[in-house]
Backbone and ligand atoms as CSV (ligand in chain L), in Angstrom:
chain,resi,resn,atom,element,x,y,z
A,1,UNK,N,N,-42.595,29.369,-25.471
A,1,UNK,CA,C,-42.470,30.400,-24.440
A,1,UNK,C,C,-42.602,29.790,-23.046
A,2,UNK,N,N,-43.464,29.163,-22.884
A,2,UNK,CA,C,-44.007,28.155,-21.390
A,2,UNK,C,C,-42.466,27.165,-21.464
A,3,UNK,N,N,-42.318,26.710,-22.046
A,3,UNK,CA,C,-40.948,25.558,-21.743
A,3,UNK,C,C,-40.221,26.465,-21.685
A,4,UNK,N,N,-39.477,27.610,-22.796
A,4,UNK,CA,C,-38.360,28.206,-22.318
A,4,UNK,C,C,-37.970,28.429,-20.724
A,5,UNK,N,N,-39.632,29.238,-20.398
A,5,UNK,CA,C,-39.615,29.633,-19.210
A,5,UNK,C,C,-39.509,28.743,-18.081
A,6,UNK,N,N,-40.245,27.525,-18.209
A,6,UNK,CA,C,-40.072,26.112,-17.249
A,6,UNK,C,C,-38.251,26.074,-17.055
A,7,UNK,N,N,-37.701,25.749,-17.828
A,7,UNK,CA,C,-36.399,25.164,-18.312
A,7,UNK,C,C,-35.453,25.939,-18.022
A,8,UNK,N,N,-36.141,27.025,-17.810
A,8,UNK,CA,C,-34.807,28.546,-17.083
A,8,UNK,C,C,-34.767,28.508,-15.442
A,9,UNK,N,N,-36.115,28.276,-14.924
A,9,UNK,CA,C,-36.394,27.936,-13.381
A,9,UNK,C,C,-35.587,26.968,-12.653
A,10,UNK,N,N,-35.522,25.606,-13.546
A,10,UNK,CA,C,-35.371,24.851,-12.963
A,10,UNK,C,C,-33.564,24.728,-13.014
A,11,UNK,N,N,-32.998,25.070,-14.088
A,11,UNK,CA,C,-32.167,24.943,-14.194
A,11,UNK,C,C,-31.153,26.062,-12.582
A,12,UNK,N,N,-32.006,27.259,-12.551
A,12,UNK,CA,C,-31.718,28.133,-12.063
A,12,UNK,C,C,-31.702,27.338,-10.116
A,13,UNK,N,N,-32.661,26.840,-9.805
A,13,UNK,CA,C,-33.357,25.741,-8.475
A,13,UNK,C,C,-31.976,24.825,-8.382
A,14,UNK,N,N,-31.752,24.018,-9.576
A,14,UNK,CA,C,-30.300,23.013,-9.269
A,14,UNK,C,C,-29.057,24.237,-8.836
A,15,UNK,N,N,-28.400,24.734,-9.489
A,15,UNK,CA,C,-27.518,25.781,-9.255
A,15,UNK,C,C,-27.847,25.992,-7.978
A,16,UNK,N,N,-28.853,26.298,-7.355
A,16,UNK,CA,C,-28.815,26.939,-6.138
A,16,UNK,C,C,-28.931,25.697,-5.284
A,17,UNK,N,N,-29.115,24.290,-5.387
A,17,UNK,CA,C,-29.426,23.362,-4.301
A,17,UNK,C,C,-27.942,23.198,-4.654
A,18,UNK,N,N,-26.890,22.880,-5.152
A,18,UNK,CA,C,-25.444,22.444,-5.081
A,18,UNK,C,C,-24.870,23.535,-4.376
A,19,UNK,N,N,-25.041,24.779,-4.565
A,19,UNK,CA,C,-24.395,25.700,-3.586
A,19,UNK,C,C,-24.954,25.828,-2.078
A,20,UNK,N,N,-26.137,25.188,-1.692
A,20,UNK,CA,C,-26.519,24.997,-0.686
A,20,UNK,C,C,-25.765,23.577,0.307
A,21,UNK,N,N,-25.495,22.699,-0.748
A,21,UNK,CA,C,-25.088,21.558,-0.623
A,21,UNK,C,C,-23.727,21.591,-0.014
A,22,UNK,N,N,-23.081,22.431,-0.682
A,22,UNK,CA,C,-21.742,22.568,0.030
A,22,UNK,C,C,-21.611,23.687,0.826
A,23,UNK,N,N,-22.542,23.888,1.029
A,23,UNK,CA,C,-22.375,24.716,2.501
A,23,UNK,C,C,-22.680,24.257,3.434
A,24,UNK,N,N,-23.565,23.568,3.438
A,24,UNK,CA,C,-24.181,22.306,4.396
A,24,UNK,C,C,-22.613,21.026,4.634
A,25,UNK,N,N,-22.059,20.888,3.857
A,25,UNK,CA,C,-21.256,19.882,3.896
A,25,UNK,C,C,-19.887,20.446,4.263
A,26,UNK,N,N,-19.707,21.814,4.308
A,26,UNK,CA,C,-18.813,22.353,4.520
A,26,UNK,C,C,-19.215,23.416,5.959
A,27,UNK,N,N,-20.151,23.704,6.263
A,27,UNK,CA,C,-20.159,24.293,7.485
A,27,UNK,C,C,-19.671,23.648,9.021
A,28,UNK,N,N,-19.498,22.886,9.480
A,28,UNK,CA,C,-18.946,22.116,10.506
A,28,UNK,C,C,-17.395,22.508,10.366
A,29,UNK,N,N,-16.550,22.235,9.519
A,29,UNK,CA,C,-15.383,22.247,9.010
A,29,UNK,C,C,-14.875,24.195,9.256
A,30,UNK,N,N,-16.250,24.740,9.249
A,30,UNK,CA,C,-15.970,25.894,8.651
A,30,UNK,C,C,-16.096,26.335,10.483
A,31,UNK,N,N,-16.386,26.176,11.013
A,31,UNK,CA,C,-16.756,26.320,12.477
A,31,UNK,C,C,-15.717,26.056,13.116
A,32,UNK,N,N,-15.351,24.457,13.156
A,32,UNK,CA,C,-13.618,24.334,13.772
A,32,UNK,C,C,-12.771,25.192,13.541
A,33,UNK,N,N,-12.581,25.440,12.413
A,33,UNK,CA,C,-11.372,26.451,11.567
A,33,UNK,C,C,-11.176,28.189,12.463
A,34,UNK,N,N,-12.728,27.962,12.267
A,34,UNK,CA,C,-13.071,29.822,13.008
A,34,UNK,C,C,-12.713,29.769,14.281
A,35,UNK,N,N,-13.261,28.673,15.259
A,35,UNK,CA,C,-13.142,29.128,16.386
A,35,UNK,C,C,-11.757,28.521,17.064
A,36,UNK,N,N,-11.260,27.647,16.360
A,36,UNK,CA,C,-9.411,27.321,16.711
A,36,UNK,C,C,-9.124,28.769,16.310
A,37,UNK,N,N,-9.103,29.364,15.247
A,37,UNK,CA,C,-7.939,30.508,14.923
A,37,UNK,C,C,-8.769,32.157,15.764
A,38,UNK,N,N,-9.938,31.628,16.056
A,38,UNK,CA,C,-10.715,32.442,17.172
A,38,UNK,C,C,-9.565,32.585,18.382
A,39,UNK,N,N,-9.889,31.148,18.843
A,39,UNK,CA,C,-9.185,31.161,20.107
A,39,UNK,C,C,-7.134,31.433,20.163
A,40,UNK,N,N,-6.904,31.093,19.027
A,40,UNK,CA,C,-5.312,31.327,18.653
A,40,UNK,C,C,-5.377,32.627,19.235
A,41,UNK,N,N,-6.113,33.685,18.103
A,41,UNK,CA,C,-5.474,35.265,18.156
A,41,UNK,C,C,-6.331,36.163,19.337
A,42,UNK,N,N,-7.395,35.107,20.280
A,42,UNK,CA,C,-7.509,35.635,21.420
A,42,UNK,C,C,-6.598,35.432,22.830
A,43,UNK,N,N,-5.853,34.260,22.306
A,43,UNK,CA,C,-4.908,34.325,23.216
A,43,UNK,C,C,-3.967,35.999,23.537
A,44,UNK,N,N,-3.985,36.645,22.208
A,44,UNK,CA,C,-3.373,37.746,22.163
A,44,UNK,C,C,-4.150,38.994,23.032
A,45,UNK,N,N,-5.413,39.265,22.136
A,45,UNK,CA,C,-6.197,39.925,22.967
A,45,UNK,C,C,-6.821,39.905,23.984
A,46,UNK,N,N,-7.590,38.757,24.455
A,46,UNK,CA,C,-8.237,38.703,25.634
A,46,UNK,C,C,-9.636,39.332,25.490
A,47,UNK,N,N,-10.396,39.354,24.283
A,47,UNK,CA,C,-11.572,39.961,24.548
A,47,UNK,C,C,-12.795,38.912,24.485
A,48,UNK,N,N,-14.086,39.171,25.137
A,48,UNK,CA,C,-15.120,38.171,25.141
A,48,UNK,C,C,-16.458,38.576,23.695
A,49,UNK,N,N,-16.765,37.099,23.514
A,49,UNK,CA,C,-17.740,37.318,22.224
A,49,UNK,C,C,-18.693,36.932,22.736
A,50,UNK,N,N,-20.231,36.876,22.377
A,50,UNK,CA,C,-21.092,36.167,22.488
A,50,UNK,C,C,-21.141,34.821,22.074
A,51,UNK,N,N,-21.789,34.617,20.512
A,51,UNK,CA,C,-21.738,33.767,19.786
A,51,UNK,C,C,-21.343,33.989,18.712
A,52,UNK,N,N,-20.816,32.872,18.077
A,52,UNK,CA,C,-20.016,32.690,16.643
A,52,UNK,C,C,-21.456,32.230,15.755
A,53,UNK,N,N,-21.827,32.594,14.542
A,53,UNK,CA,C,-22.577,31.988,13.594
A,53,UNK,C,C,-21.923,31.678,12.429
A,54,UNK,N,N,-21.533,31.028,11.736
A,54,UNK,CA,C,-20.914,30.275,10.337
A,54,UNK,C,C,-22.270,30.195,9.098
A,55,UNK,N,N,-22.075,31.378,8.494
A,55,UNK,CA,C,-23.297,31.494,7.508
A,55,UNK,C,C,-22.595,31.565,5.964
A,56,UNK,N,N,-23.826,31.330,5.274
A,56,UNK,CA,C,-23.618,31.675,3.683
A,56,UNK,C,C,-23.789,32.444,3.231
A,57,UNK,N,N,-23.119,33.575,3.269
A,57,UNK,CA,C,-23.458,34.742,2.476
A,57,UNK,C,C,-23.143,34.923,1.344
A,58,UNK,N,N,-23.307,36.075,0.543
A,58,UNK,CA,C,-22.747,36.282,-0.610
A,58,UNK,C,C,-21.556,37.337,-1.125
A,59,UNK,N,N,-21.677,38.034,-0.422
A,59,UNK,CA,C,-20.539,39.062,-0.251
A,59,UNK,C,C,-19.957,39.003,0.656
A,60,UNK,N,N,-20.569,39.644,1.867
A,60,UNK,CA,C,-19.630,39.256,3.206
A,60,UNK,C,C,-18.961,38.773,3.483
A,61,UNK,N,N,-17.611,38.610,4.048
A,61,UNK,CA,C,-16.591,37.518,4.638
A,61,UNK,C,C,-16.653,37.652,6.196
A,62,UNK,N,N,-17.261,38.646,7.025
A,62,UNK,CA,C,-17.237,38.531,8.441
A,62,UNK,C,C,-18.456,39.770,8.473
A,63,UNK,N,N,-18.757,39.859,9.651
A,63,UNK,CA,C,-19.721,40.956,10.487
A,63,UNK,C,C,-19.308,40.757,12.257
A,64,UNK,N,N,-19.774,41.957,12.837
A,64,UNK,CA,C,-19.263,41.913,14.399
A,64,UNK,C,C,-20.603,42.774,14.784
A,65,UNK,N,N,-21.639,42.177,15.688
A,65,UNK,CA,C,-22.481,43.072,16.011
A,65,UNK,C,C,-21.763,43.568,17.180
A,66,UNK,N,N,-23.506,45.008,17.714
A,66,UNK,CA,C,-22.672,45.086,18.835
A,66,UNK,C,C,-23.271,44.566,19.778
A,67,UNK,N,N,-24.146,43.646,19.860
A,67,UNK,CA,C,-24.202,42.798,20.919
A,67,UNK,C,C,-23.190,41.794,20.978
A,68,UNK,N,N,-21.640,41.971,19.988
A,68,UNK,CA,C,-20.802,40.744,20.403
A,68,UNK,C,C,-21.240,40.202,19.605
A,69,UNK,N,N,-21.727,39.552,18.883
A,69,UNK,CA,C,-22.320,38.373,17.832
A,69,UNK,C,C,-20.766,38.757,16.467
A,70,UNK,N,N,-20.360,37.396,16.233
A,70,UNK,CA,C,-19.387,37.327,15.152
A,70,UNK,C,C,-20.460,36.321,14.310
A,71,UNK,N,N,-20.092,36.772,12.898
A,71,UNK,CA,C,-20.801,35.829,11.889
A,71,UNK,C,C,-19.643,35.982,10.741
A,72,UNK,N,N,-19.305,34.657,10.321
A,72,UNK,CA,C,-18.609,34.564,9.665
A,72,UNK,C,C,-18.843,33.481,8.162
A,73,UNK,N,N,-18.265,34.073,7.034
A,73,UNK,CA,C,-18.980,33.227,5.681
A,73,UNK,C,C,-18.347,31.763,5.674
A,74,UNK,N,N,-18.813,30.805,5.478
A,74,UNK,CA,C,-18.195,29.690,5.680
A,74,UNK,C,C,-17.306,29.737,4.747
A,75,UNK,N,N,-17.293,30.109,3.526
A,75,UNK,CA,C,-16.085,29.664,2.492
A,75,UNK,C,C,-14.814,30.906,2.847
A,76,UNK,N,N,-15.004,31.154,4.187
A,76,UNK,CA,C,-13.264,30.959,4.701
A,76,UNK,C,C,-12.512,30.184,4.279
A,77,UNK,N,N,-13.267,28.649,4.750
A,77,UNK,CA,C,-12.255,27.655,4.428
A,77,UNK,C,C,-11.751,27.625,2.749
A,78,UNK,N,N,-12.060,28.410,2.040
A,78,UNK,CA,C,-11.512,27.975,0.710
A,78,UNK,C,C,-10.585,29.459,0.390
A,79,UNK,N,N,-10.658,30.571,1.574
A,79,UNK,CA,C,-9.592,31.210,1.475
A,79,UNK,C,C,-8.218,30.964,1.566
A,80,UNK,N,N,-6.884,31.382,1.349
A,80,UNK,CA,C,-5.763,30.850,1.457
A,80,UNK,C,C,-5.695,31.087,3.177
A,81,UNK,N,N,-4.941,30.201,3.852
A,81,UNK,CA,C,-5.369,30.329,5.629
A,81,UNK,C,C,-4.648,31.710,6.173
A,82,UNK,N,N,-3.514,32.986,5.195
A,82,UNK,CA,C,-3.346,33.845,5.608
A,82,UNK,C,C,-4.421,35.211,5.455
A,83,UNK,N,N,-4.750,34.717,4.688
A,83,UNK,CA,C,-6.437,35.726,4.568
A,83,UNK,C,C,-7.509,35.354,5.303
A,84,UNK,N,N,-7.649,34.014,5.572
A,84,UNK,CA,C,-8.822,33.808,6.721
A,84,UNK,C,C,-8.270,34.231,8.197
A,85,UNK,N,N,-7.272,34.229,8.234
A,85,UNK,CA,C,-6.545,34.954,9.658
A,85,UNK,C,C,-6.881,36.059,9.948
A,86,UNK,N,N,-6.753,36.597,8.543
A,86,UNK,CA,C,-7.510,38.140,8.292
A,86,UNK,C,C,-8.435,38.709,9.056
A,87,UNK,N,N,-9.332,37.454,8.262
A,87,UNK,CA,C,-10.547,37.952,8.309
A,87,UNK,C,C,-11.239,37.816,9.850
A,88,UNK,N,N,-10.406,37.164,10.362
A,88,UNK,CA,C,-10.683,36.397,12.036
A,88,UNK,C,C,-10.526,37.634,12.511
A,89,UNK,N,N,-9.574,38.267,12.436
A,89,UNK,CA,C,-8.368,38.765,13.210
A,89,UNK,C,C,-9.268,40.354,13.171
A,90,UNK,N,N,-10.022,40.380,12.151
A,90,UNK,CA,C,-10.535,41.849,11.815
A,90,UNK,C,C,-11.786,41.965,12.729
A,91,UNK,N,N,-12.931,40.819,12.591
A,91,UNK,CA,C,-13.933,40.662,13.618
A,91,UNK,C,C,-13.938,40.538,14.514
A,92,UNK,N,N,-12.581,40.144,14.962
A,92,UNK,CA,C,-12.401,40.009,16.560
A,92,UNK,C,C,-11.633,41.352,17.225
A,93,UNK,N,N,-11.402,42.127,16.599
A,93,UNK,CA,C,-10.681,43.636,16.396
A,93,UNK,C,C,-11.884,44.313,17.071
A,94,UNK,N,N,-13.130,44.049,16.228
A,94,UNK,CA,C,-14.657,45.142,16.413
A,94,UNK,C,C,-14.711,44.821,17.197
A,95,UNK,N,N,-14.831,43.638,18.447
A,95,UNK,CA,C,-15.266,43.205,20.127
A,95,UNK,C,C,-14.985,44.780,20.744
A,96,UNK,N,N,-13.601,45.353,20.367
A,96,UNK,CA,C,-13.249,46.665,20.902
A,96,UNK,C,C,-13.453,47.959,20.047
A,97,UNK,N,N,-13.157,47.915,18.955
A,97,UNK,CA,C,-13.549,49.362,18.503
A,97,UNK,C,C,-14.189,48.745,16.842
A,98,UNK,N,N,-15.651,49.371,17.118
A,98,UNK,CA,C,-16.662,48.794,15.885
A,98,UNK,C,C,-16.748,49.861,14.933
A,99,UNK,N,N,-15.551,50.637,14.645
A,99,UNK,CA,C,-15.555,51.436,13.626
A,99,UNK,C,C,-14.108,50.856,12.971
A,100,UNK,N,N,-13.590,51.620,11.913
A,100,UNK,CA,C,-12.045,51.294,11.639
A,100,UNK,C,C,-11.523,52.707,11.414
A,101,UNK,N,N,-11.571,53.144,12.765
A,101,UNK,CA,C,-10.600,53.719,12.957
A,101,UNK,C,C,-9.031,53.899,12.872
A,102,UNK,N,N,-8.349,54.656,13.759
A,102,UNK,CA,C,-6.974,54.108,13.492
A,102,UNK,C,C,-6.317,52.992,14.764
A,103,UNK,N,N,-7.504,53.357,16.101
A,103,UNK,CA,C,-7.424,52.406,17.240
A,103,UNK,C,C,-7.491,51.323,16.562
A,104,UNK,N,N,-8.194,51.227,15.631
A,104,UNK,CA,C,-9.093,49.525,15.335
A,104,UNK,C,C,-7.598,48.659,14.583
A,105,UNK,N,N,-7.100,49.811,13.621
A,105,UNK,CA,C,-5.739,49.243,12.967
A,105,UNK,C,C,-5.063,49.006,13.732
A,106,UNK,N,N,-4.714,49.742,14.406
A,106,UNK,CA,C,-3.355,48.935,15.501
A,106,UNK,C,C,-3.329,48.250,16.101
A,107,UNK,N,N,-5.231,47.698,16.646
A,107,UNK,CA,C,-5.391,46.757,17.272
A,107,UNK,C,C,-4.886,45.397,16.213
A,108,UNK,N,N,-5.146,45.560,14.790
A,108,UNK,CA,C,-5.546,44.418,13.718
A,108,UNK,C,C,-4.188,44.275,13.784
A,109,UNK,N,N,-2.569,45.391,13.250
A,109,UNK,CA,C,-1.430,45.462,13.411
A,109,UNK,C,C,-0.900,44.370,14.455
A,110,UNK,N,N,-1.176,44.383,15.752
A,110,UNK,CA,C,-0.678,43.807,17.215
A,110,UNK,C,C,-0.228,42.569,16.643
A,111,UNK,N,N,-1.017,41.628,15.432
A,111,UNK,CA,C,-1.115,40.102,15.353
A,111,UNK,C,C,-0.706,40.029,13.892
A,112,UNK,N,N,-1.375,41.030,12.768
A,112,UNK,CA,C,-0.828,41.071,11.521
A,112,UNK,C,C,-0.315,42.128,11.016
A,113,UNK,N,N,1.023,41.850,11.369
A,113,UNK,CA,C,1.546,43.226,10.813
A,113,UNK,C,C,1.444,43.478,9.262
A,114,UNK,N,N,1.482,42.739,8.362
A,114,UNK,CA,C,1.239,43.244,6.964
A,114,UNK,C,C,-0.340,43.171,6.352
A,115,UNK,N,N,-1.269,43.912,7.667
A,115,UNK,CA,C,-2.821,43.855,7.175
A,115,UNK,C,C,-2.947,44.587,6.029
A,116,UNK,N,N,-2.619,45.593,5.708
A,116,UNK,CA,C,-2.503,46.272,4.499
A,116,UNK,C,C,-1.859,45.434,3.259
A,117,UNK,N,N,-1.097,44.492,3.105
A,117,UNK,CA,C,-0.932,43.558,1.819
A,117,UNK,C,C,-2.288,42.988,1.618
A,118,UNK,N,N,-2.795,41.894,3.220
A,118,UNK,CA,C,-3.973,41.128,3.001
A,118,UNK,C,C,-5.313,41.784,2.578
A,119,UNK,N,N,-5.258,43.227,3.056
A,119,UNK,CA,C,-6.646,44.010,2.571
A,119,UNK,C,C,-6.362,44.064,1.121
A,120,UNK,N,N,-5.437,43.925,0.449
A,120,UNK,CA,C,-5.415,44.269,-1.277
A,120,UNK,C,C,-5.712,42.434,-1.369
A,121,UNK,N,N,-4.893,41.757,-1.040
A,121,UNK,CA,C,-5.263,40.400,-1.433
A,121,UNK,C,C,-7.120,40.583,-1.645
A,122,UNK,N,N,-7.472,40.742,-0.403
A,122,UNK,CA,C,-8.831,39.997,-0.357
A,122,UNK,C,C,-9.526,41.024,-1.043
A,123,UNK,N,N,-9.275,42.346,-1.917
A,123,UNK,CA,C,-9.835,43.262,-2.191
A,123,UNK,C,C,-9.912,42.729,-3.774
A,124,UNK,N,N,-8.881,41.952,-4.451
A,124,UNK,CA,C,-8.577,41.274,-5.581
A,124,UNK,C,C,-9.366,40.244,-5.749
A,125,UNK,N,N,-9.570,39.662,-5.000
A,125,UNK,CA,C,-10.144,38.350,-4.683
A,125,UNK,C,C,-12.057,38.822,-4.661
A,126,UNK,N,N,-12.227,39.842,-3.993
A,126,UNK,CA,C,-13.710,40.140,-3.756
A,126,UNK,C,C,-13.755,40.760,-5.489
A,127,UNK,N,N,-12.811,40.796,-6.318
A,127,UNK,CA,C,-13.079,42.113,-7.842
A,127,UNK,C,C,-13.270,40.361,-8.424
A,128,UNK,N,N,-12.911,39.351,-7.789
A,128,UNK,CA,C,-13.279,38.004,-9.013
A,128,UNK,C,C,-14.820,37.116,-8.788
A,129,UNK,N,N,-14.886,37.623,-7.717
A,129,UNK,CA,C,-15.899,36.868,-6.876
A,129,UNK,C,C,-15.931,36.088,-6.075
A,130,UNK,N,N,-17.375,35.133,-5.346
A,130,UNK,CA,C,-16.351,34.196,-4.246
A,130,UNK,C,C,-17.148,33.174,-4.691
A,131,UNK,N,N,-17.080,32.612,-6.034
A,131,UNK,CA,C,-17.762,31.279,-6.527
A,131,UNK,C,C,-17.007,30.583,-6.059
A,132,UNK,N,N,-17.366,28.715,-5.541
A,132,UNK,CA,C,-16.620,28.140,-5.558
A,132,UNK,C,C,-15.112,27.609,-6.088
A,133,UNK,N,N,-15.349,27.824,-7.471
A,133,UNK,CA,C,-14.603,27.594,-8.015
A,133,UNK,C,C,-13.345,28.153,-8.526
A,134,UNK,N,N,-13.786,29.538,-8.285
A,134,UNK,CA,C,-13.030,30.888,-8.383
A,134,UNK,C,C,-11.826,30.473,-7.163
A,135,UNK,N,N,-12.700,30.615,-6.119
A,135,UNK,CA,C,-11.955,30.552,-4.430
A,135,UNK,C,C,-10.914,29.061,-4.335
A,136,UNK,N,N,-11.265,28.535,-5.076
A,136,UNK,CA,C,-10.299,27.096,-4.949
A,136,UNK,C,C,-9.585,27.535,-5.904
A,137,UNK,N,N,-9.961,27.958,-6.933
A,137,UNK,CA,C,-8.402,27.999,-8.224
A,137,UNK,C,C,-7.168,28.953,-7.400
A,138,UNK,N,N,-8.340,30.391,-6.744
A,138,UNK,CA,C,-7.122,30.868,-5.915
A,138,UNK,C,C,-6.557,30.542,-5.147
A,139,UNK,N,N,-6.718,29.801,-4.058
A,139,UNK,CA,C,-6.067,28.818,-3.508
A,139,UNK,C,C,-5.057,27.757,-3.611
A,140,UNK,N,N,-5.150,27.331,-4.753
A,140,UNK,CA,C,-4.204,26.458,-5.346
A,140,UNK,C,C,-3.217,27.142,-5.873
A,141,UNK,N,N,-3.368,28.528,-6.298
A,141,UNK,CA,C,-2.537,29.307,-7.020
A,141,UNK,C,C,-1.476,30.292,-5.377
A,142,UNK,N,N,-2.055,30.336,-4.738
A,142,UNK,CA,C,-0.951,30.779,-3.708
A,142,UNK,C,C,-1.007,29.311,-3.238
A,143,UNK,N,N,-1.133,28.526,-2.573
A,143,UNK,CA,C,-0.456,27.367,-2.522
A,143,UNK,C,C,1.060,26.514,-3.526
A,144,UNK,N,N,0.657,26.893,-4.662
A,144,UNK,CA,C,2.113,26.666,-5.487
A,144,UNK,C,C,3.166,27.850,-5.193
A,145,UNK,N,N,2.248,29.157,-5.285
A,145,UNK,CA,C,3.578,30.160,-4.864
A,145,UNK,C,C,4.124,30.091,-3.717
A,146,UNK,N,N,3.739,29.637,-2.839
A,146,UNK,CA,C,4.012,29.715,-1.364
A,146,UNK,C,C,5.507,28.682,-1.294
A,147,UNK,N,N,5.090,27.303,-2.064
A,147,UNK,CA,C,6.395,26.320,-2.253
A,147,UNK,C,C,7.483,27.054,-3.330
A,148,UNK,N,N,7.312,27.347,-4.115
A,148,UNK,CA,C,8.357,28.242,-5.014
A,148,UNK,C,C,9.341,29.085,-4.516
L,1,ZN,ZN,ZN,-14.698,45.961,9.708
């Protein structure tokens, strides 16, 4: 009973230091990415943020306070780059209207016009989960369709 229980902990401690690991090794990467395609689709809008944070969450793919604060999940980067556009494109939407309204859509519309395909993409994608490994197989899998 004492070892089972030892042997479930620890196993449970590794799992969680490798997913820490690549977030750590992947957050820098995950920061460039955000705030280049930040600054891309503000060329469009013109609105001001506070600060950007690049975190690990578990569900989340973005948040917009309203003090301006964008926080974004680092494994963007293992989204396909038309869904992390998305997801840019949606938090930087709330700077102006922090509900989703229908203002908020047309704002998201201005830059992606087919937001409604990408909300089912990433709605498919959130029904598999966002394990590493999950998020790279999908990736590779619109990456081949994309050349086809
Ligand atoms: Zn939103």
């Amino acid at each position: 009973m004492f070892r089972f229980r030892r042997r479930k902990v620890r196993r449970r401690s590794r799992r969680t230091s490798s997913v820490t690991k690549h977030y750590v090794e992947h957050k820098e990467e995950a920061r460039e990415l955000t705030l280049a395609r930040l600054a891309h689709f503000n060329q469009h809008y013109g609105l001001k943020w506070n600060r950007v944070a690049i975190r690990n969450q578990r569900r989340c793919w973005g948040s917009c306070t309203s003090l301006k604060n964008l926080n974004f999940n680092y494994k963007l980067i293992l989204l396909p780059p038309h869904l992390a556009d998305y997801i840019i494109v949606h938090e930087l939407c709330h700077l102006k209207e922090l509900n989703h309204g229908k203002a908020f859509w047309d704002l998201v519309e201005e830059t992606i016009p087919d937001y409604k395909e990408r909300v089912a993409q990433i709605k498919a994608i959130d029904k598999l989960g966002h394990s590493i490994q999950v998020l790279e197989k999908i990736s590779i899998e619109y990456e081949k369709a994309a050349k086809s």
